[in-house]
N, CA, C, O and CB atoms as a CASP TS submission, in Angstrom:
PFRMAT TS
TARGET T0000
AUTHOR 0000-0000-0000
METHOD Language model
MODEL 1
PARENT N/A
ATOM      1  N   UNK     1    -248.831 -28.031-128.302  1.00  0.00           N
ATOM      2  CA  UNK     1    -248.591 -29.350-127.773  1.00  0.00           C
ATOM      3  C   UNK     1    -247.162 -29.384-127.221  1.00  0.00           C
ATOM      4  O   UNK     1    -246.264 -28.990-127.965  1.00  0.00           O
ATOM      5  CB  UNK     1    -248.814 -30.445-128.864  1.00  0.00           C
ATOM      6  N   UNK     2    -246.854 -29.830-125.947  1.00  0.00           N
ATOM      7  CA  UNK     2    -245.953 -30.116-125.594  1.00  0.00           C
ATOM      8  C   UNK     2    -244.989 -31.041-125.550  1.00  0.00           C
ATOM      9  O   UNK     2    -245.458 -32.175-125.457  1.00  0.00           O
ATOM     10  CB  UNK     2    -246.145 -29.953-125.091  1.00  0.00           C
ATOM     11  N   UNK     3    -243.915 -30.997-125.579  1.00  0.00           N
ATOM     12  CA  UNK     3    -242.809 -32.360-126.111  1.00  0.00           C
ATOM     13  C   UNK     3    -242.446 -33.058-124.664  1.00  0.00           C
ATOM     14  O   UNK     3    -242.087 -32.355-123.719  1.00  0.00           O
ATOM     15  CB  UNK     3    -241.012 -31.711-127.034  1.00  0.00           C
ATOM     16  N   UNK     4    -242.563 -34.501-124.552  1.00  0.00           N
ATOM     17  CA  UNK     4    -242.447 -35.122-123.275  1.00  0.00           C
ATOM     18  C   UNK     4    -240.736 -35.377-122.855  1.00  0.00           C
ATOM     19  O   UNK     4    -240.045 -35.682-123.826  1.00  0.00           O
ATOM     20  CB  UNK     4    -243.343 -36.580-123.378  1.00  0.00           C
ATOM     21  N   UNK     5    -240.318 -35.321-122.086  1.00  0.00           N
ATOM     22  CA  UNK     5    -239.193 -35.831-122.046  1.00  0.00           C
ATOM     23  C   UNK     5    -238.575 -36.881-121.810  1.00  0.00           C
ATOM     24  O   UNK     5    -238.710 -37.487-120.747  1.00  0.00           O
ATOM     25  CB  UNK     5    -238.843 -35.414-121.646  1.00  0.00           C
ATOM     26  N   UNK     6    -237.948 -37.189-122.579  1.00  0.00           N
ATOM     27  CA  UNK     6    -237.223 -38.794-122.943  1.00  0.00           C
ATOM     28  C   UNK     6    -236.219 -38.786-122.395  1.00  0.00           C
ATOM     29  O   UNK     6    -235.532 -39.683-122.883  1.00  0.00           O
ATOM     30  CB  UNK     6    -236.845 -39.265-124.387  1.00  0.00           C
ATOM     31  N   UNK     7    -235.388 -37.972-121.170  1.00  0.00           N
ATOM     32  CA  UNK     7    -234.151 -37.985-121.161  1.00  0.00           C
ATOM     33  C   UNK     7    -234.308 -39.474-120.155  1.00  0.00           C
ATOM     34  O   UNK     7    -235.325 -39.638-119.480  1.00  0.00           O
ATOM     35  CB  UNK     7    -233.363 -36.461-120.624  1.00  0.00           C
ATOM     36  N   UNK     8    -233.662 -40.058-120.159  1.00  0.00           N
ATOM     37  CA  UNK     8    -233.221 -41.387-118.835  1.00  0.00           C
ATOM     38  C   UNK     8    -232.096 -41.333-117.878  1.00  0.00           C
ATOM     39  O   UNK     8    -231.466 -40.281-117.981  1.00  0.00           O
ATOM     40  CB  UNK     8    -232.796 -42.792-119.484  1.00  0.00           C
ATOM     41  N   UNK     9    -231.748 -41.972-117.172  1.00  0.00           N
ATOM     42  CA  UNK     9    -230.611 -42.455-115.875  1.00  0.00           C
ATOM     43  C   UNK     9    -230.350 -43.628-116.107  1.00  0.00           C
ATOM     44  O   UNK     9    -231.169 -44.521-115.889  1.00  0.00           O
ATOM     45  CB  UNK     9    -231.057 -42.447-114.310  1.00  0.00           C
ATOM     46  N   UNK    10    -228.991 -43.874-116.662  1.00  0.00           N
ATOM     47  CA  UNK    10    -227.991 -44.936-116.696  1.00  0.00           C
ATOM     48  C   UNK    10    -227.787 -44.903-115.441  1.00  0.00           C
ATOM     49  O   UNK    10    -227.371 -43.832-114.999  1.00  0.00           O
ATOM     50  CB  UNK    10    -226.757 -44.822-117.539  1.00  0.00           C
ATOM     51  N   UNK    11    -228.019 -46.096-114.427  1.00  0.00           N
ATOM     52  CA  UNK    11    -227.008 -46.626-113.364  1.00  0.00           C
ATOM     53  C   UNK    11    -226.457 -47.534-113.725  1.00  0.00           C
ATOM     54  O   UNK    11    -226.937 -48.387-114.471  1.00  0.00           O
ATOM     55  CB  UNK    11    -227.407 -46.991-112.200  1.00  0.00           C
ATOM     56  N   UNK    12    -225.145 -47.527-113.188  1.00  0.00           N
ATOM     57  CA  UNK    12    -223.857 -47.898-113.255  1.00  0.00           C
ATOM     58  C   UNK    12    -223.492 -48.289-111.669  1.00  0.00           C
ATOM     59  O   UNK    12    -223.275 -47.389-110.858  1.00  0.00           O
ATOM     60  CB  UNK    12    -222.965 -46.691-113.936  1.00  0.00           C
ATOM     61  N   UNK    13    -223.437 -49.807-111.261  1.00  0.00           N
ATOM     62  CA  UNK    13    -222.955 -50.081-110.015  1.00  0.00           C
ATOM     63  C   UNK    13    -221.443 -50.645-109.856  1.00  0.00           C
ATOM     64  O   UNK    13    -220.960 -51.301-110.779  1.00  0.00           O
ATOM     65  CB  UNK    13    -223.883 -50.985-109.476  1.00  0.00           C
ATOM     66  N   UNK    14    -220.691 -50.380-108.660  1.00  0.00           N
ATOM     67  CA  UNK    14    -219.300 -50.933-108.959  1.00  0.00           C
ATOM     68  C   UNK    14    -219.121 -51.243-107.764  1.00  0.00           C
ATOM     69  O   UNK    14    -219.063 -50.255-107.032  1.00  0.00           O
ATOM     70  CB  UNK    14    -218.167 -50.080-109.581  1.00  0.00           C
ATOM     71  N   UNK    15    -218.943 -52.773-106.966  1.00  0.00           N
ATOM     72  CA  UNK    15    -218.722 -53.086-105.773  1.00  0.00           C
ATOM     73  C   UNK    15    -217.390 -53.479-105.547  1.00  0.00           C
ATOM     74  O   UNK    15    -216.721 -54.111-106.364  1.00  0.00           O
ATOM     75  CB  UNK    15    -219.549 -53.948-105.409  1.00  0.00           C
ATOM     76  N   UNK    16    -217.028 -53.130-104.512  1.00  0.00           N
ATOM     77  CA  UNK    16    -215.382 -53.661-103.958  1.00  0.00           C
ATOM     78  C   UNK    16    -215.147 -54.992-103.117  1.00  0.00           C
ATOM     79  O   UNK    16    -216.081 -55.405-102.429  1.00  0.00           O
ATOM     80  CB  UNK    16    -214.744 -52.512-102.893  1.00  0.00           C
ATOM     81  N   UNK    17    -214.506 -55.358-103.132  1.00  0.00           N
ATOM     82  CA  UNK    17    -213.748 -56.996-102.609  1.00  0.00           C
ATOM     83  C   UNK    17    -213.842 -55.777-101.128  1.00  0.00           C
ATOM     84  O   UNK    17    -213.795 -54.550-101.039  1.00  0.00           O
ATOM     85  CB  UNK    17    -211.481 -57.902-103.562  1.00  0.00           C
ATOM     86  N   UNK    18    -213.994 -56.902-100.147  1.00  0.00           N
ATOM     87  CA  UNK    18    -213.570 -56.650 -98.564  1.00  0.00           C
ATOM     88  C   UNK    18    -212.147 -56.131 -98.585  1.00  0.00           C
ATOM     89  O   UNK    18    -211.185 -56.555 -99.226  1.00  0.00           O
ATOM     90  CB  UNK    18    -213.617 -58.106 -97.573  1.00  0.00           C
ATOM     91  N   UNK    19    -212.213 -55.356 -97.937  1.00  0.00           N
ATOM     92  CA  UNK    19    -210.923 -54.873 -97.601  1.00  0.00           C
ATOM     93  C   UNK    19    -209.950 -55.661 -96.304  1.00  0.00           C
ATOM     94  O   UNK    19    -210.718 -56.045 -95.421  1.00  0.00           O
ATOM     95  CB  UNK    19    -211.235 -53.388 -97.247  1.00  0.00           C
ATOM     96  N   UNK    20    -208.724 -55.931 -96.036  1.00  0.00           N
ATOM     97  CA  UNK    20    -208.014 -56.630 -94.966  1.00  0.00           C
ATOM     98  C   UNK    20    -208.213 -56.765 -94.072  1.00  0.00           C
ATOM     99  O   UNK    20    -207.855 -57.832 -93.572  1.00  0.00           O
ATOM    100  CB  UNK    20    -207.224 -56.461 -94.704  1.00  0.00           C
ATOM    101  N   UNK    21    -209.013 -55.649 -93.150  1.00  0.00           N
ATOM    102  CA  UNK    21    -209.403 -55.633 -91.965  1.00  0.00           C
ATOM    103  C   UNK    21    -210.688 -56.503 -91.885  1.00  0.00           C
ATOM    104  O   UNK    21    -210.608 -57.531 -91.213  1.00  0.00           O
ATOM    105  CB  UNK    21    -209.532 -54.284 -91.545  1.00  0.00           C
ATOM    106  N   UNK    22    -211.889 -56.201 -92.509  1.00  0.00           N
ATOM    107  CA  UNK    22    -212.911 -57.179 -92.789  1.00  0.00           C
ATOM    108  C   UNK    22    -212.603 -58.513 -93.014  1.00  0.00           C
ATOM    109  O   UNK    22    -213.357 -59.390 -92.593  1.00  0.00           O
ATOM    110  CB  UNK    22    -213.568 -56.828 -93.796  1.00  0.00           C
ATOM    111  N   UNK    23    -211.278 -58.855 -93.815  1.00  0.00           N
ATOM    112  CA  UNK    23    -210.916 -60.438 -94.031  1.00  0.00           C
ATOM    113  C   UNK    23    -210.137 -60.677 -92.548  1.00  0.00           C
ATOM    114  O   UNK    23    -210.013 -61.828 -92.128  1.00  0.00           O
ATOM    115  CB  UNK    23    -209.735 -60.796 -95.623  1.00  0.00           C
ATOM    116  N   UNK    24    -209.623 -59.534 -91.785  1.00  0.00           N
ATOM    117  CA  UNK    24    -208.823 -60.570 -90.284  1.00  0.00           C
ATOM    118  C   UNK    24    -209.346 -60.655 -89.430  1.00  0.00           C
ATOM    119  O   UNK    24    -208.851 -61.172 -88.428  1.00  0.00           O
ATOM    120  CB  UNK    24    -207.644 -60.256 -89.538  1.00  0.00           C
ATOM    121  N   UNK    25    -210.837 -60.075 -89.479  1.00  0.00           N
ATOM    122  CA  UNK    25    -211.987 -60.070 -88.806  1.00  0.00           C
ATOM    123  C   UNK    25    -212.925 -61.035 -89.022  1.00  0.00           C
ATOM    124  O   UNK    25    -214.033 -60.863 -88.515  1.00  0.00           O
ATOM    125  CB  UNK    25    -212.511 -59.032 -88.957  1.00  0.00           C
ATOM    126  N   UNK    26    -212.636 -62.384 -89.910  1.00  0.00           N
ATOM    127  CA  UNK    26    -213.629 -62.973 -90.439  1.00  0.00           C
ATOM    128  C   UNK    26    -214.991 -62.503 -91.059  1.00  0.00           C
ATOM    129  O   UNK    26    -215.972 -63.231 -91.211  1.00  0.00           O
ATOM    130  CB  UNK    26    -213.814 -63.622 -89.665  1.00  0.00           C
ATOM    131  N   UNK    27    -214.910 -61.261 -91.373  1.00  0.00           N
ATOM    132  CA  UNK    27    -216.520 -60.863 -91.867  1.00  0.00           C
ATOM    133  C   UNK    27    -216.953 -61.808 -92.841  1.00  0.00           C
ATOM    134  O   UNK    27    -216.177 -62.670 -93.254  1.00  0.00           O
ATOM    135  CB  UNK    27    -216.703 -59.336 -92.609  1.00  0.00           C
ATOM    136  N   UNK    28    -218.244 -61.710 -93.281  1.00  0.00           N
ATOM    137  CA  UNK    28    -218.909 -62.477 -93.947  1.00  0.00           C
ATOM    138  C   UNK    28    -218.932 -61.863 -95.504  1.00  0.00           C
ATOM    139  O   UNK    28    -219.630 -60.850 -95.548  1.00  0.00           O
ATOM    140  CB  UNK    28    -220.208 -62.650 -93.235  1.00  0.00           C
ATOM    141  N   UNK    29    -218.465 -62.148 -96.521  1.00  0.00           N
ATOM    142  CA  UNK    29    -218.767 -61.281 -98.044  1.00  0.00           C
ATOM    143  C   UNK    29    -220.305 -61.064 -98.219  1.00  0.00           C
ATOM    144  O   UNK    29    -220.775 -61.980 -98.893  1.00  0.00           O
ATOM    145  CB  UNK    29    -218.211 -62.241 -99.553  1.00  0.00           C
ATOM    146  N   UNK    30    -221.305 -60.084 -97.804  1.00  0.00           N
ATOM    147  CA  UNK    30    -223.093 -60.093 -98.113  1.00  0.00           C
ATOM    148  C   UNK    30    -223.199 -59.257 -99.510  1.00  0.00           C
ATOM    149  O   UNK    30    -224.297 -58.875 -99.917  1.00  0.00           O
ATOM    150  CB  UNK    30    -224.209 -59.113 -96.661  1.00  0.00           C
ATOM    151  N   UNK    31    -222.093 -59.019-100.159  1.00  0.00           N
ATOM    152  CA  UNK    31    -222.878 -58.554-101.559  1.00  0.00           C
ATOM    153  C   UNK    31    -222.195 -59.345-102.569  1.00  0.00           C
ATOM    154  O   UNK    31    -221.043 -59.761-102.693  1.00  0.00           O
ATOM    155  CB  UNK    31    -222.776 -56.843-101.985  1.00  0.00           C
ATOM    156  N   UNK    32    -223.310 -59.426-103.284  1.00  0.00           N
ATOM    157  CA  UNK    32    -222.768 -60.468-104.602  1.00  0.00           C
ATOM    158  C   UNK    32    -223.113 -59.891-105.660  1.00  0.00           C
ATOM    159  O   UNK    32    -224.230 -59.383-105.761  1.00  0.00           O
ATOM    160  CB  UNK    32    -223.359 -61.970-104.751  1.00  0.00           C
ATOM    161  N   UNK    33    -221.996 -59.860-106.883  1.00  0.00           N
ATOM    162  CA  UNK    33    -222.653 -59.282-108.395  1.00  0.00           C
ATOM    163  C   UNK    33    -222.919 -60.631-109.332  1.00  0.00           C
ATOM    164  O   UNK    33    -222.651 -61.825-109.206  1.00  0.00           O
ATOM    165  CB  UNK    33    -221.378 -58.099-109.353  1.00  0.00           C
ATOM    166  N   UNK    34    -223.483 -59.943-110.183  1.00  0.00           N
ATOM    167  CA  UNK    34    -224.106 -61.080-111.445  1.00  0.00           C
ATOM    168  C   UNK    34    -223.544 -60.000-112.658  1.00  0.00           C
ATOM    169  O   UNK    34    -224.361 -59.482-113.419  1.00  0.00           O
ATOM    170  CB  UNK    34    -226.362 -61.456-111.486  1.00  0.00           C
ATOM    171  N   UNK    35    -222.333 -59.760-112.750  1.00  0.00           N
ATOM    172  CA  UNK    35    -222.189 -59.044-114.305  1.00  0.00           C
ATOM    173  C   UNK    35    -223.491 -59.396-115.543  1.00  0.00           C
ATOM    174  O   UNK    35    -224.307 -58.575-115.960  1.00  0.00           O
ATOM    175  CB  UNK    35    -220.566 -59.731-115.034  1.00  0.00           C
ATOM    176  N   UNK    36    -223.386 -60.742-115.916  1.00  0.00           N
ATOM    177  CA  UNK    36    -224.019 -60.890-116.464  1.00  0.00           C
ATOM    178  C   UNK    36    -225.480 -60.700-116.677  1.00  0.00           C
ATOM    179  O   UNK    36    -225.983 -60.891-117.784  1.00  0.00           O
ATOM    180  CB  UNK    36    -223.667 -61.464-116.465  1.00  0.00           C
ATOM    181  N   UNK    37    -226.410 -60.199-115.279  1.00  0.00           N
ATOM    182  CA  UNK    37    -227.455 -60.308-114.942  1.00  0.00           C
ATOM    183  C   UNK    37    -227.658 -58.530-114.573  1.00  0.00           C
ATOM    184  O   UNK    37    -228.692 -57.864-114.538  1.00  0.00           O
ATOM    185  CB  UNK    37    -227.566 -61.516-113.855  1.00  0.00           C
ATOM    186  N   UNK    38    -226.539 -58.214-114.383  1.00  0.00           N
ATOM    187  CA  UNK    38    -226.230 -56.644-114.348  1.00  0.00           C
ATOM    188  C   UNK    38    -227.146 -56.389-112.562  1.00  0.00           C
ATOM    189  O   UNK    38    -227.576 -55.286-112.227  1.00  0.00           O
ATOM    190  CB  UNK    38    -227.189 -55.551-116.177  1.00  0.00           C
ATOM    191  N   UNK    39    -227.246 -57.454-111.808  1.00  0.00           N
ATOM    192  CA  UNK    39    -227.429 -57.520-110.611  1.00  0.00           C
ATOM    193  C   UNK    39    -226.811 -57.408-109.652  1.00  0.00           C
ATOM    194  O   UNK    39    -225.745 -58.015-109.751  1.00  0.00           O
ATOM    195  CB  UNK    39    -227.752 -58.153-110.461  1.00  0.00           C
ATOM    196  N   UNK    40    -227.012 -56.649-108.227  1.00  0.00           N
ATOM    197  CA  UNK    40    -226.726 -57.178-107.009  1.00  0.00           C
ATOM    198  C   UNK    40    -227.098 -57.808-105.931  1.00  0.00           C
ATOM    199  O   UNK    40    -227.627 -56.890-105.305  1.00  0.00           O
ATOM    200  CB  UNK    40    -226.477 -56.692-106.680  1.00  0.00           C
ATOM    201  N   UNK    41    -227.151 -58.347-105.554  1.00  0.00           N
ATOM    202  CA  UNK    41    -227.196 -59.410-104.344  1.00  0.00           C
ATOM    203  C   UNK    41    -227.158 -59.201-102.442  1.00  0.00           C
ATOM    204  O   UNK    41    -226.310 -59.786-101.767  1.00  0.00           O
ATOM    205  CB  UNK    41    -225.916 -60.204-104.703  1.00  0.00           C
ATOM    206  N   UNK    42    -227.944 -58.524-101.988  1.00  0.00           N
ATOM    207  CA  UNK    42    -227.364 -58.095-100.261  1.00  0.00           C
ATOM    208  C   UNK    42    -228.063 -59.448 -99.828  1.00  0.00           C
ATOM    209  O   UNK    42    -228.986 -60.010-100.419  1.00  0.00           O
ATOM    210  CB  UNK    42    -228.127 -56.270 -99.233  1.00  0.00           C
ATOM    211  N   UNK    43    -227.336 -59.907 -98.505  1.00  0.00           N
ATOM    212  CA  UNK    43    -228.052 -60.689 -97.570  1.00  0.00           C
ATOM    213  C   UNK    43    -227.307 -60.118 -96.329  1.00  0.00           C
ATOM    214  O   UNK    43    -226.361 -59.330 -96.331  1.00  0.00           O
ATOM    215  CB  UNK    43    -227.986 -62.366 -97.812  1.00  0.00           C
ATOM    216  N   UNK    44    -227.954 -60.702 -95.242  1.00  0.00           N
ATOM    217  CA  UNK    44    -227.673 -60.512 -93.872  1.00  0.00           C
ATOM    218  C   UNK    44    -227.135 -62.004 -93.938  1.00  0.00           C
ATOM    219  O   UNK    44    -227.656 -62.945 -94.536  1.00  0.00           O
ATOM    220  CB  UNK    44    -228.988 -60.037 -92.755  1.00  0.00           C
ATOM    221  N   UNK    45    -225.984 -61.998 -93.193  1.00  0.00           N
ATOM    222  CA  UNK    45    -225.039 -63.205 -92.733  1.00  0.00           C
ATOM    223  C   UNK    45    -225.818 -64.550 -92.539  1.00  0.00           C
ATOM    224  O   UNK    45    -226.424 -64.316 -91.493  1.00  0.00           O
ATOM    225  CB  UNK    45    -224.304 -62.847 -91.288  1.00  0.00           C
ATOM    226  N   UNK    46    -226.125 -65.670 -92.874  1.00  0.00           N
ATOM    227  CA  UNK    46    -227.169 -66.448 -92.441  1.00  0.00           C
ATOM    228  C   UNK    46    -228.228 -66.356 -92.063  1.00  0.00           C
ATOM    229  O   UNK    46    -228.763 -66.720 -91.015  1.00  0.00           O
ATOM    230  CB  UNK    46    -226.994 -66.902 -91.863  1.00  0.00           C
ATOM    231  N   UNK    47    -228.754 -65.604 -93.351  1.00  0.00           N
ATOM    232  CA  UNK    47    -229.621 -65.075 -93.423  1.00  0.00           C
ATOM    233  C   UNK    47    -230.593 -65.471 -94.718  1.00  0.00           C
ATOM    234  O   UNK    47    -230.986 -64.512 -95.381  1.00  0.00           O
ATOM    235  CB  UNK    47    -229.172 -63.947 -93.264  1.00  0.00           C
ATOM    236  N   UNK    48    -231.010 -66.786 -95.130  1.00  0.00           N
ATOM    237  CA  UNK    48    -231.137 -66.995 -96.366  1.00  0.00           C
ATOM    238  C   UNK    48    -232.079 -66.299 -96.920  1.00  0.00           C
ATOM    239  O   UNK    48    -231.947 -66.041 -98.117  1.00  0.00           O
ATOM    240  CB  UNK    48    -231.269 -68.129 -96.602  1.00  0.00           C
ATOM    241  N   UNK    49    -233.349 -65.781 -96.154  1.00  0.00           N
ATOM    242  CA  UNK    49    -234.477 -65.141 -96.481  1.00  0.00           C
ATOM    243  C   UNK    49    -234.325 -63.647 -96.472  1.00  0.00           C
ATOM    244  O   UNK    49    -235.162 -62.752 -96.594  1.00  0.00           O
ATOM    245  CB  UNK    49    -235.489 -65.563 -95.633  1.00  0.00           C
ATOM    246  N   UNK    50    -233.240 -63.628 -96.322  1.00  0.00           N
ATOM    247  CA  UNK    50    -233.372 -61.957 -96.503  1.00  0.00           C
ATOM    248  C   UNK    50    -232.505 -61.374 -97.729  1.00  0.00           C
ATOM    249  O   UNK    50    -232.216 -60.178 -97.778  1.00  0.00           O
ATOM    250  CB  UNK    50    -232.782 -61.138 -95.054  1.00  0.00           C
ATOM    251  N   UNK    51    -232.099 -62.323 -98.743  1.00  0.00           N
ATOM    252  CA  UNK    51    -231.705 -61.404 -99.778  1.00  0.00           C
ATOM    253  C   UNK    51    -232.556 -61.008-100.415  1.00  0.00           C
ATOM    254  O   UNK    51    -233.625 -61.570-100.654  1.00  0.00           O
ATOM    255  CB  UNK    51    -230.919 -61.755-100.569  1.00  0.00           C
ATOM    256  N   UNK    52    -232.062 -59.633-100.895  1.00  0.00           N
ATOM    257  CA  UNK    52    -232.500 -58.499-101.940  1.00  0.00           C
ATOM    258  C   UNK    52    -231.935 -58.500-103.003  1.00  0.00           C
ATOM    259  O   UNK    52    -230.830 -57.958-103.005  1.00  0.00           O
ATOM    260  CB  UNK    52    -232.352 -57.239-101.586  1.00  0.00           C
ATOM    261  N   UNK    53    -232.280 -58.901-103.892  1.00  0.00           N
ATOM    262  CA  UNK    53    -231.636 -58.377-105.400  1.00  0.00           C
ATOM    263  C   UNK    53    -231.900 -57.313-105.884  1.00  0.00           C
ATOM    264  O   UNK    53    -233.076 -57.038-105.644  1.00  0.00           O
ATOM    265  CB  UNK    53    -231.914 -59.070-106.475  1.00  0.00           C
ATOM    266  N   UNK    54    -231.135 -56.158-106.756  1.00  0.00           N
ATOM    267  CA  UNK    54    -231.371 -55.306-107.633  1.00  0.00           C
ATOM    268  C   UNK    54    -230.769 -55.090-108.719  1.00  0.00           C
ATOM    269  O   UNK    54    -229.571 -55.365-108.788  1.00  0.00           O
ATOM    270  CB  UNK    54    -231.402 -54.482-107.214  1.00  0.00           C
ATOM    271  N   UNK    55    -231.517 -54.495-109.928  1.00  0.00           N
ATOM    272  CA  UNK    55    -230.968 -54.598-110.844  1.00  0.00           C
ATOM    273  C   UNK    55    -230.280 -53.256-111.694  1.00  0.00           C
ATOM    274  O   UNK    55    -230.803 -52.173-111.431  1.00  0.00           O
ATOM    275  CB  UNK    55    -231.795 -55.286-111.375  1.00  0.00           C
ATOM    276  N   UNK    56    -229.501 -53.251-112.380  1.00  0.00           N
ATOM    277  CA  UNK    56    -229.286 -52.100-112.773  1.00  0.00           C
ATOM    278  C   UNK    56    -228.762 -52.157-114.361  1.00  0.00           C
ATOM    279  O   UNK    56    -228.777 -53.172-115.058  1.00  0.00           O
ATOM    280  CB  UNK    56    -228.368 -51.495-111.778  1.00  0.00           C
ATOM    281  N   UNK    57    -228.148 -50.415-114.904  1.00  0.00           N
ATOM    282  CA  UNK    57    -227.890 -51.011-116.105  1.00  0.00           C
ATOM    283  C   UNK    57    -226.632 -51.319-116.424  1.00  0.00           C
ATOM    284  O   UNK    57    -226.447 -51.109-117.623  1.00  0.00           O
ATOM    285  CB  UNK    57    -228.319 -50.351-117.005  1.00  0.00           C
ATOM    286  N   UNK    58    -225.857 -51.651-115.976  1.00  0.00           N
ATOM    287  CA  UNK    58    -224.368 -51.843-115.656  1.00  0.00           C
ATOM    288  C   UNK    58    -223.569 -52.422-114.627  1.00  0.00           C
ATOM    289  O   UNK    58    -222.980 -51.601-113.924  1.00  0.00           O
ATOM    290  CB  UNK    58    -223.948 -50.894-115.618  1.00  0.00           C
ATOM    291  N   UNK    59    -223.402 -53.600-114.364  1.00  0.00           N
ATOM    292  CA  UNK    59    -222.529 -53.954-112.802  1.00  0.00           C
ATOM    293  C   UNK    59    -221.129 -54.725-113.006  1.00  0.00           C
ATOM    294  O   UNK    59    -220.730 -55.682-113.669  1.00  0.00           O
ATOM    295  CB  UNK    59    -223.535 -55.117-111.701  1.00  0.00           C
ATOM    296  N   UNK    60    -220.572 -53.767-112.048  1.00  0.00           N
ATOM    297  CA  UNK    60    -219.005 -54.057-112.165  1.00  0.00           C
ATOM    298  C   UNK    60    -218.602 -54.969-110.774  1.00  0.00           C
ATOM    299  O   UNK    60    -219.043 -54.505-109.723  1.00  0.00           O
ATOM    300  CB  UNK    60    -218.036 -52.431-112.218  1.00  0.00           C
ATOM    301  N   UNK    61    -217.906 -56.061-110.694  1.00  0.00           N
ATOM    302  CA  UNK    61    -217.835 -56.390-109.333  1.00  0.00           C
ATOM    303  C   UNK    61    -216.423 -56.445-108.522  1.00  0.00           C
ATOM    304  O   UNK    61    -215.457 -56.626-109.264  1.00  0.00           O
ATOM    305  CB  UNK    61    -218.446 -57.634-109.266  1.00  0.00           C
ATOM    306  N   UNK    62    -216.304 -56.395-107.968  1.00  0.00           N
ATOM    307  CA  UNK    62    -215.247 -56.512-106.765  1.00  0.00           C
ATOM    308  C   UNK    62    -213.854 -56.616-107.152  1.00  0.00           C
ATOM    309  O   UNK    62    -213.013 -56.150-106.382  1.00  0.00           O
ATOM    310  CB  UNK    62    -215.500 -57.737-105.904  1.00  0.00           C
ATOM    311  N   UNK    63    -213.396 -57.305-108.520  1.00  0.00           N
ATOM    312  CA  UNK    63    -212.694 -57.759-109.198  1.00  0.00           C
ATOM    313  C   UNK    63    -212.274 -57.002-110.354  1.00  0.00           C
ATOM    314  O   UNK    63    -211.279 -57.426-110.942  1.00  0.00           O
ATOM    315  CB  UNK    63    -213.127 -58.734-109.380  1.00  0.00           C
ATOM    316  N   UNK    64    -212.843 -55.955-110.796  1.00  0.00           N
ATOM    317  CA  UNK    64    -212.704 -55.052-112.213  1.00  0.00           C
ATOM    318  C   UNK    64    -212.076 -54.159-111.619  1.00  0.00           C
ATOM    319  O   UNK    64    -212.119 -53.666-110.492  1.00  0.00           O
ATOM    320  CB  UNK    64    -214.015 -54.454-113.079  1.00  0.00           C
ATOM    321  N   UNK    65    -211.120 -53.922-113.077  1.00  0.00           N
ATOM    322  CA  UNK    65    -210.155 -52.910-112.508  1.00  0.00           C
ATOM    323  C   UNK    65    -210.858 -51.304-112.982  1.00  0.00           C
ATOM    324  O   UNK    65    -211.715 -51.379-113.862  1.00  0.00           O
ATOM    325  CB  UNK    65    -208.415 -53.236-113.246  1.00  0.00           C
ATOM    326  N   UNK    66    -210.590 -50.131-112.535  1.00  0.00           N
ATOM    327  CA  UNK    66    -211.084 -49.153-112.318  1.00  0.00           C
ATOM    328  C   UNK    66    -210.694 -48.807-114.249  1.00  0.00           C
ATOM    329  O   UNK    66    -211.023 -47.738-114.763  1.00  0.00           O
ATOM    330  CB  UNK    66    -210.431 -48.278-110.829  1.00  0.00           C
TER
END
């Protein structure tokens, strides 16, 4: 009899704040975290129907230091 394997994949997501050029450019912020929900968030710019959420086992957001 053979032994199944149990090993798993921790993901771990870590998103960054816009960088300066994106803020003197007016870009739009399209990803959002949910620490708490261990989620992320994409949309297209006015775009209400097109967000995607995903989930993972760990999310760090824009704001956490390394």
């Amino acid at each position: 009899m053979s032994k199944k394997n149990t090993e798993t994949v921790k993901v771990t997501v870590r998103t960054r704040p816009m960088n300066s050029k994106e803020i003197e450019r007016g870009c739009t912020e399209i990803v959002k975290t949910d620490v708490e929900l261990c989620s992320v968030t994409l949309s297209k710019p006015d775009e209400e129907e097109s967000k995607r959420t995903m989930t993972f086992d760990c999310v760090y957001g824009g704001d956490s230091l390394q």
